[in-house]
Backbone as ProteinMPNN parsed JSONL, in Angstrom:
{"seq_chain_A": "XXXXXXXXXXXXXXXXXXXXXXXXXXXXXXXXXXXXXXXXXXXXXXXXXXXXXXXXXXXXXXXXXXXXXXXXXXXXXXXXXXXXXXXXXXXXXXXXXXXXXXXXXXXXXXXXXXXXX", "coords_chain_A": {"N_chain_A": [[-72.178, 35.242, -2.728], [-71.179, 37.265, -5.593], [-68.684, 37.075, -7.604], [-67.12, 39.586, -8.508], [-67.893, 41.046, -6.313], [-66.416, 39.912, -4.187], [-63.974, 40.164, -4.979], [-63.623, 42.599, -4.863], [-64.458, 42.713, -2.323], [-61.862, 41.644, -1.451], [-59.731, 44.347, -1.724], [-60.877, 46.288, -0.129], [-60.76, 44.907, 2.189], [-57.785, 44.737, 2.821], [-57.009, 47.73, 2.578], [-58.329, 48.497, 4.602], [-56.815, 47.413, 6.392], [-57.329, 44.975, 7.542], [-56.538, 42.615, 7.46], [-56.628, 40.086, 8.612], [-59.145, 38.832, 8.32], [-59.709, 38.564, 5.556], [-61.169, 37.005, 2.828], [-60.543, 34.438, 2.101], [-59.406, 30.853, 1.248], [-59.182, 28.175, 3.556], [-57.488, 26.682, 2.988], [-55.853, 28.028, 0.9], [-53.793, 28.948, -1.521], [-50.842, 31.372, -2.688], [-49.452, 32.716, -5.726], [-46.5, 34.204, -6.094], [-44.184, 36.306, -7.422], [-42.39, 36.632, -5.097], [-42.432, 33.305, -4.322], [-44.113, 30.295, -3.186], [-47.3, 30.637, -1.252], [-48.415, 28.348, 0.834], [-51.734, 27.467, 2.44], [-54.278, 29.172, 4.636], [-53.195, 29.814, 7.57], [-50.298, 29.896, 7.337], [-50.376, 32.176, 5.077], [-51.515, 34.161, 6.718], [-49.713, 34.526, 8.772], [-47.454, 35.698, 7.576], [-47.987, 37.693, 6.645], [-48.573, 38.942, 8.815], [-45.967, 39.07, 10.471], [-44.609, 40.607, 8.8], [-45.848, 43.068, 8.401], [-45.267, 46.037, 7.968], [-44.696, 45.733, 4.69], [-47.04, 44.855, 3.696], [-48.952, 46.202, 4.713], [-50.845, 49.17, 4.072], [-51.4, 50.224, 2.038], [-52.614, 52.222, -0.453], [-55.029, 51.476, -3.187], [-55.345, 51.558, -7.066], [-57.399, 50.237, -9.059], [-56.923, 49.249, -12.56], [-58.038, 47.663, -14.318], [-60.486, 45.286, -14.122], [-61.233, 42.001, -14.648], [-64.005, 39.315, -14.768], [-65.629, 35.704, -14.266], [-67.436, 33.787, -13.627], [-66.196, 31.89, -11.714], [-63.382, 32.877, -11.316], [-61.301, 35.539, -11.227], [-59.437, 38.505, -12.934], [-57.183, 41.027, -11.988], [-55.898, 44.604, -13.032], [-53.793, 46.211, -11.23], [-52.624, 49.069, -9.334], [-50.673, 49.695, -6.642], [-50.032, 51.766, -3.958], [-48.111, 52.662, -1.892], [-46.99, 55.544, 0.636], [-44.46, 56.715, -0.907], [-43.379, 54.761, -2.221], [-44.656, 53.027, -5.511], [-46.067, 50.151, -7.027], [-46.904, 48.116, -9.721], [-49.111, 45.843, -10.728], [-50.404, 42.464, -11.977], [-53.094, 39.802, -11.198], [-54.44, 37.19, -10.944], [-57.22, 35.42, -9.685], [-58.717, 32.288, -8.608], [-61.618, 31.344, -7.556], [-63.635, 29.656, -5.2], [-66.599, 28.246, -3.428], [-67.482, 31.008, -2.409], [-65.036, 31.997, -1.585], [-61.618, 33.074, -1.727], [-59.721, 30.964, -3.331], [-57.159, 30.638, -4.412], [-54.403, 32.651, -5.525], [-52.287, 34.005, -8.572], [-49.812, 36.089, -8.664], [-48.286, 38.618, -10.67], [-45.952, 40.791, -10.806], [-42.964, 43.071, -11.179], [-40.03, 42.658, -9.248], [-37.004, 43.784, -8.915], [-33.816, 44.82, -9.775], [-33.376, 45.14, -12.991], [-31.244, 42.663, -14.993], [-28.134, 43.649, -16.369], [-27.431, 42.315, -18.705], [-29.573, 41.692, -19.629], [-31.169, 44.126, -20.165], [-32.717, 46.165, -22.51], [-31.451, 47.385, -25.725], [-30.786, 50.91, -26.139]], "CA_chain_A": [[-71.504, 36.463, -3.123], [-70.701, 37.397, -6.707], [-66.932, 36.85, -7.639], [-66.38, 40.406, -8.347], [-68.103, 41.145, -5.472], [-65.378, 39.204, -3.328], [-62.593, 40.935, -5.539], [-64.254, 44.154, -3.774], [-63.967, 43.114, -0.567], [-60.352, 41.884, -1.006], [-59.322, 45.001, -1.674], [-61.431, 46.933, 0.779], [-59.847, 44.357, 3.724], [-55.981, 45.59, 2.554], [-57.122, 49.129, 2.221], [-58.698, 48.814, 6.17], [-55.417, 46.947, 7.101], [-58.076, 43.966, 8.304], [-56.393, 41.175, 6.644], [-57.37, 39.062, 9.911], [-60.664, 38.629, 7.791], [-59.866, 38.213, 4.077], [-62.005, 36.064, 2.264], [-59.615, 33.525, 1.607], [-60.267, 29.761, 2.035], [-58.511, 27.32, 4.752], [-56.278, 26.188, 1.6], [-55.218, 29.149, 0.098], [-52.588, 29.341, -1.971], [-50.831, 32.277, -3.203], [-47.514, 32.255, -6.05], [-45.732, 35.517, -6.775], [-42.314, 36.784, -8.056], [-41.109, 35.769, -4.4], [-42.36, 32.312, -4.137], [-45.281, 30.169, -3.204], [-46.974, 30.667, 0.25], [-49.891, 27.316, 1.276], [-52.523, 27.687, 3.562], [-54.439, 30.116, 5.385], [-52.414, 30.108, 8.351], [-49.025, 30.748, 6.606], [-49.806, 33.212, 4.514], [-51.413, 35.466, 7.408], [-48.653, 34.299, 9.4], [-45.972, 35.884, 6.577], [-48.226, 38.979, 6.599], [-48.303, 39.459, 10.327], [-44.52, 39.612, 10.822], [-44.236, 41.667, 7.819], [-46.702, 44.332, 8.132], [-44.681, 46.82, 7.077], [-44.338, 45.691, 3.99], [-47.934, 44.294, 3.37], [-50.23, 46.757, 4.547], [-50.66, 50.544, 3.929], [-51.447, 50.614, 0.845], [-54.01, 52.01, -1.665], [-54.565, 50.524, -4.899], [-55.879, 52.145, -7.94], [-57.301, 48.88, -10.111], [-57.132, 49.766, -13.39], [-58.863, 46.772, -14.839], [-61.121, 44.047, -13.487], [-62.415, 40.938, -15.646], [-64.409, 38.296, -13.763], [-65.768, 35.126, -14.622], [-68.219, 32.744, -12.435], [-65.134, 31.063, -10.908], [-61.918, 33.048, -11.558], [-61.406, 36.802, -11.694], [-58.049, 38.9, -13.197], [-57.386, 42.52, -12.192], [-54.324, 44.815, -13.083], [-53.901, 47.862, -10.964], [-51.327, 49.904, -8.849], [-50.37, 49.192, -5.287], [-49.297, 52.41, -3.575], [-47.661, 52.739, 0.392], [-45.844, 56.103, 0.486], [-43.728, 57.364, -2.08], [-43.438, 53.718, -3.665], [-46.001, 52.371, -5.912], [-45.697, 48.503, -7.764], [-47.729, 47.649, -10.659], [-49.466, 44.486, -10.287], [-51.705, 41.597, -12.317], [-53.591, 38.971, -10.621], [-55.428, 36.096, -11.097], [-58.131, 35.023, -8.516], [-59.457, 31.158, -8.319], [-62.46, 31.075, -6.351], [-64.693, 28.622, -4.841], [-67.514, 28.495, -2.084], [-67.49, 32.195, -2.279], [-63.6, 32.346, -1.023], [-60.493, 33.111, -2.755], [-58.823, 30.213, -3.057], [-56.077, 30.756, -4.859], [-53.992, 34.001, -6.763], [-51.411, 34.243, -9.308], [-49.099, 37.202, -8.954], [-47.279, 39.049, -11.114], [-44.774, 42.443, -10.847], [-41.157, 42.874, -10.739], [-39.753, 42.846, -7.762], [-36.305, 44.009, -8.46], [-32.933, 45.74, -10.943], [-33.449, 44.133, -14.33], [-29.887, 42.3, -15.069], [-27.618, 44.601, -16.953], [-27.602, 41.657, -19.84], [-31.814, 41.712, -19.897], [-31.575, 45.56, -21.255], [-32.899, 46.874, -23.972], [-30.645, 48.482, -26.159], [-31.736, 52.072, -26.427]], "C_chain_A": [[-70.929, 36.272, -4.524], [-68.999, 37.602, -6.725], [-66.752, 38.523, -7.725], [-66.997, 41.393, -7.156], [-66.486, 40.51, -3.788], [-64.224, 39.627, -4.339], [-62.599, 42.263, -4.615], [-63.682, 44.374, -2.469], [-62.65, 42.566, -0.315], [-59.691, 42.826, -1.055], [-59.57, 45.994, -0.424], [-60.679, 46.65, 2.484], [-58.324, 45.007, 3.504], [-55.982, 46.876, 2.837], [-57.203, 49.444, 3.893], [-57.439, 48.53, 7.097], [-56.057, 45.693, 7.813], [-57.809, 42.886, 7.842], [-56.719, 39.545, 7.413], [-58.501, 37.977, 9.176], [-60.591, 38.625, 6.568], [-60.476, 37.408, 3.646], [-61.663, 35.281, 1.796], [-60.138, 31.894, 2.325], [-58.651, 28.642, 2.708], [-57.38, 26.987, 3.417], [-55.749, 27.537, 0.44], [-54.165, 29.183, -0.668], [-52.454, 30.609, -2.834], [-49.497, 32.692, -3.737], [-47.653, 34.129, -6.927], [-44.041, 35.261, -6.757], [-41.454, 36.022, -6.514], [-41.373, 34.139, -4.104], [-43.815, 31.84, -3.655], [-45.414, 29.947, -2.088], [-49.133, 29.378, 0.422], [-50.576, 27.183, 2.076], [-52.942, 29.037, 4.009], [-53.719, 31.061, 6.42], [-51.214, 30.654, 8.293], [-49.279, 31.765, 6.065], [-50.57, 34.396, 5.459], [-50.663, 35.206, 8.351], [-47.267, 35.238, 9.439], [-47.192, 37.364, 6.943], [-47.833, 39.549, 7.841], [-46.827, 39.936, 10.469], [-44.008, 40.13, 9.911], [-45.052, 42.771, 7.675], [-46.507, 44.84, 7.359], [-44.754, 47.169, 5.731], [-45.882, 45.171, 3.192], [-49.356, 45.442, 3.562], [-50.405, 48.642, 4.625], [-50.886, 51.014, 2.761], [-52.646, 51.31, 0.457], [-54.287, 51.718, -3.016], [-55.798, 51.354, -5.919], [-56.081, 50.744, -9.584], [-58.086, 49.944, -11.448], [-58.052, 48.911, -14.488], [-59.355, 45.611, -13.913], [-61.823, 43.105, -14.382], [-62.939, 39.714, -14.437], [-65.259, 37.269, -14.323], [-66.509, 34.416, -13.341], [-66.957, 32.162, -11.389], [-63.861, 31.25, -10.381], [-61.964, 34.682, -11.894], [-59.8, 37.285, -12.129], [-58.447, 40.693, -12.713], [-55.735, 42.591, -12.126], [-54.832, 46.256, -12.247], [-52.252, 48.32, -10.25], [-51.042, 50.061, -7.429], [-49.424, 50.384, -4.931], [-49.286, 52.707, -1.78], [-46.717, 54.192, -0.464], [-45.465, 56.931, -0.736], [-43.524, 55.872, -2.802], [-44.676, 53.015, -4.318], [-45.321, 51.038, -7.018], [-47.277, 48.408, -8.976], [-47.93, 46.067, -10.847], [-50.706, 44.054, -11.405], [-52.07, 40.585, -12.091], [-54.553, 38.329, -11.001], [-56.09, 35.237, -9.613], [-59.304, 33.478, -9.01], [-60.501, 31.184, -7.151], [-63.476, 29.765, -6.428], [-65.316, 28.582, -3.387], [-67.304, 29.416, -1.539], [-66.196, 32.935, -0.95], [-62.734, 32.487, -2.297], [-59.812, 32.019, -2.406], [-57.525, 29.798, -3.144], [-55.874, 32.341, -5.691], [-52.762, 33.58, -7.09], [-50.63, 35.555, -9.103], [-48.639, 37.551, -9.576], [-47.041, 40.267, -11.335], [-43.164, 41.698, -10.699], [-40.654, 43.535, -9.557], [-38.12, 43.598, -7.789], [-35.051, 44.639, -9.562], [-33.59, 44.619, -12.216], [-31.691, 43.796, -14.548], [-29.418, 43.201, -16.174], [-27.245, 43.538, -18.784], [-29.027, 41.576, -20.233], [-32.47, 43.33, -20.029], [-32.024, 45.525, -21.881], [-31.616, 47.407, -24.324], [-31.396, 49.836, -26.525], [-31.104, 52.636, -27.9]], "O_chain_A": [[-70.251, 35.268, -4.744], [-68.316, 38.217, -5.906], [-66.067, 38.877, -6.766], [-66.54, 42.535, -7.105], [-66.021, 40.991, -2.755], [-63.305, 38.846, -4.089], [-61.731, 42.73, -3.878], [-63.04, 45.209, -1.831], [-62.125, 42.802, 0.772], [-58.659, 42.618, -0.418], [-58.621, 46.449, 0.214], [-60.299, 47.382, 3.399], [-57.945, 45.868, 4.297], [-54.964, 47.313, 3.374], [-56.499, 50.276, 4.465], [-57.1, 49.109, 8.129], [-55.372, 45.259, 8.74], [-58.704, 42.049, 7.729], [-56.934, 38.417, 6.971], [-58.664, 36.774, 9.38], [-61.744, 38.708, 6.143], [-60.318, 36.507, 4.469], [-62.31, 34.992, 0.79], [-60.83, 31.67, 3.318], [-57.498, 28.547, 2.288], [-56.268, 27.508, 3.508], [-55.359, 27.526, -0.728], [-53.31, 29.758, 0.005], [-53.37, 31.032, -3.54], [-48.549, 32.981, -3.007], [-48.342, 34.781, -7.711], [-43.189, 34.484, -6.328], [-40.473, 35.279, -6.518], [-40.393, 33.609, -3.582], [-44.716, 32.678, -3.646], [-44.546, 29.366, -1.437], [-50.321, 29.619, 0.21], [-49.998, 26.51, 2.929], [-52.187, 29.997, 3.853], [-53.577, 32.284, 6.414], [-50.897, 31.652, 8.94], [-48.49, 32.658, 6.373], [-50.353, 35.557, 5.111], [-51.041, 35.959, 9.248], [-46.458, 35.514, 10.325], [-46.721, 38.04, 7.858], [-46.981, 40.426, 7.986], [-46.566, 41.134, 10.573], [-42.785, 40.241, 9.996], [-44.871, 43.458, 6.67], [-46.984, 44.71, 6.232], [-44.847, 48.331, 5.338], [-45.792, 45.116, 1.965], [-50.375, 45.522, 2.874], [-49.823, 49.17, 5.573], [-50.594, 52.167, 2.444], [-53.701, 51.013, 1.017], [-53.411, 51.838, -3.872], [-56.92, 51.666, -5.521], [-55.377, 50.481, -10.559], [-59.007, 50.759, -11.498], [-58.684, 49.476, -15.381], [-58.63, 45.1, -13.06], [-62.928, 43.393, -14.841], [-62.29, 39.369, -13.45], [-65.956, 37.838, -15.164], [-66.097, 34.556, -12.19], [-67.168, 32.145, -10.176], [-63.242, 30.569, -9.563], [-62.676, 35.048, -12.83], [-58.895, 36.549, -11.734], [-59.455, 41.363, -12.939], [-54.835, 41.844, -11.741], [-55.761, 47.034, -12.462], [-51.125, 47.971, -10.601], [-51.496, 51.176, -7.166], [-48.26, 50.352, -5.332], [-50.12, 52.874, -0.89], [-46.086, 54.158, -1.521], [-46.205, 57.685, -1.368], [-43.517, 55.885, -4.033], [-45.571, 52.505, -3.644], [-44.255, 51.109, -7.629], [-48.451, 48.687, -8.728], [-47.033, 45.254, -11.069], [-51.644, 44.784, -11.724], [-51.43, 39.814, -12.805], [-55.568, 38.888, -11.415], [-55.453, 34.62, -8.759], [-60.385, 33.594, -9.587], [-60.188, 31.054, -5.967], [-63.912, 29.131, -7.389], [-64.674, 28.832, -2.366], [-66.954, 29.356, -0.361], [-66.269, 33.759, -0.039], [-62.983, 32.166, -3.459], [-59.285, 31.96, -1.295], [-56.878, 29.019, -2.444], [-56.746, 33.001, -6.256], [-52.073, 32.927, -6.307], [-51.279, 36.354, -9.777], [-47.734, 36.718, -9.626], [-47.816, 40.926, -12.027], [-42.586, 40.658, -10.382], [-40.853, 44.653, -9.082], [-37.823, 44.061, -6.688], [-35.689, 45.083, -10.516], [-34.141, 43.525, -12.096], [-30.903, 44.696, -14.256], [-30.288, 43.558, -16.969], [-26.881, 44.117, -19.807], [-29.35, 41.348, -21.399], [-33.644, 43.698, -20.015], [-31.943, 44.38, -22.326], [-30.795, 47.818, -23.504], [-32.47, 49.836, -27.127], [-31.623, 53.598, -28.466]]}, "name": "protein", "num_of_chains": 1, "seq": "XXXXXXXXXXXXXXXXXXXXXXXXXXXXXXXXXXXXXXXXXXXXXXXXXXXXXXXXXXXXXXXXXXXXXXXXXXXXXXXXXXXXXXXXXXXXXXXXXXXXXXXXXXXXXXXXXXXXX"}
C-alpha cells in the first residue's frame, strides 16, 4: 500500500468510528500537545475510554505531502459545533503507521503570550 494511500484509510477509519482497525503498527507511538502515548494497545486503550472525545469527527484535510516513508497533512478536525486545526506528521513502515507527530493548541493562550493589538 502506497503511503498516501494509508493516510486515506486513516482518516476513513476515524470518520467510520472503526479505530479497532487503524493501520497502526504493534509499536506505535503517538506525541501531541497532551503528551506521548506507546504502543498499540495503549493508545486504543486511551481512545476506548475516551470516545467521546476521539471519535465523531469529520476532517476537512487541507493539505497532504507524502514521501515513500513519511507523510505530513494539515487539515480541520470537526465533532459538533467545535472544530481544532491540526498538522501531522506520519512515520511509516511495513505499510503501517508507525509513528505521528501532533500539533494544535489545546488550550487559553497565557495572558503574557498575547499579542499586543
Amino acid at each position: 500500500m502506497k503511503t498516501h494511500e494509508l493516510i486515506n484509510e486513516w482518516f476513513t477509519k476515524w470518520e467510520s468510528g472503526d479505530f479497532l482497525n487503524l493501520p497502526i503498527s504493534e509499536n506505535f507511538k503517538h506525541t501531541s500537545p497532551f503528551g506521548i502515548i506507546e504502543g498499540k494497545t495503549d493508545y486504543l486503550d486511551i481512545v476506548s475510554d475516551n470516545r467521546d472525545k476521539f471519535l465523531g469527527y469529520s476532517f476537512i484535510i487541507h493539505d497532504i505531502l507524502v514521501d515513500e516513508k513519511k507523510a505530513c497533512t494539515r487539515y480541520t478536525a470537526v465533532q459538533n459545533d467545535f472544530s481544532l486545526d491540526v498538522s501531522e506528521w506520519y512515520i511509516v513502515s511495513e505499510n503501517l503507521i508507525e509513528e505521528i507527530v501532533a500539533y494544535y493548541h489545546i488550550g487559553e493562550i497565557r495572558k503574557e503570550r498575547q499579542l499586543d493589538k
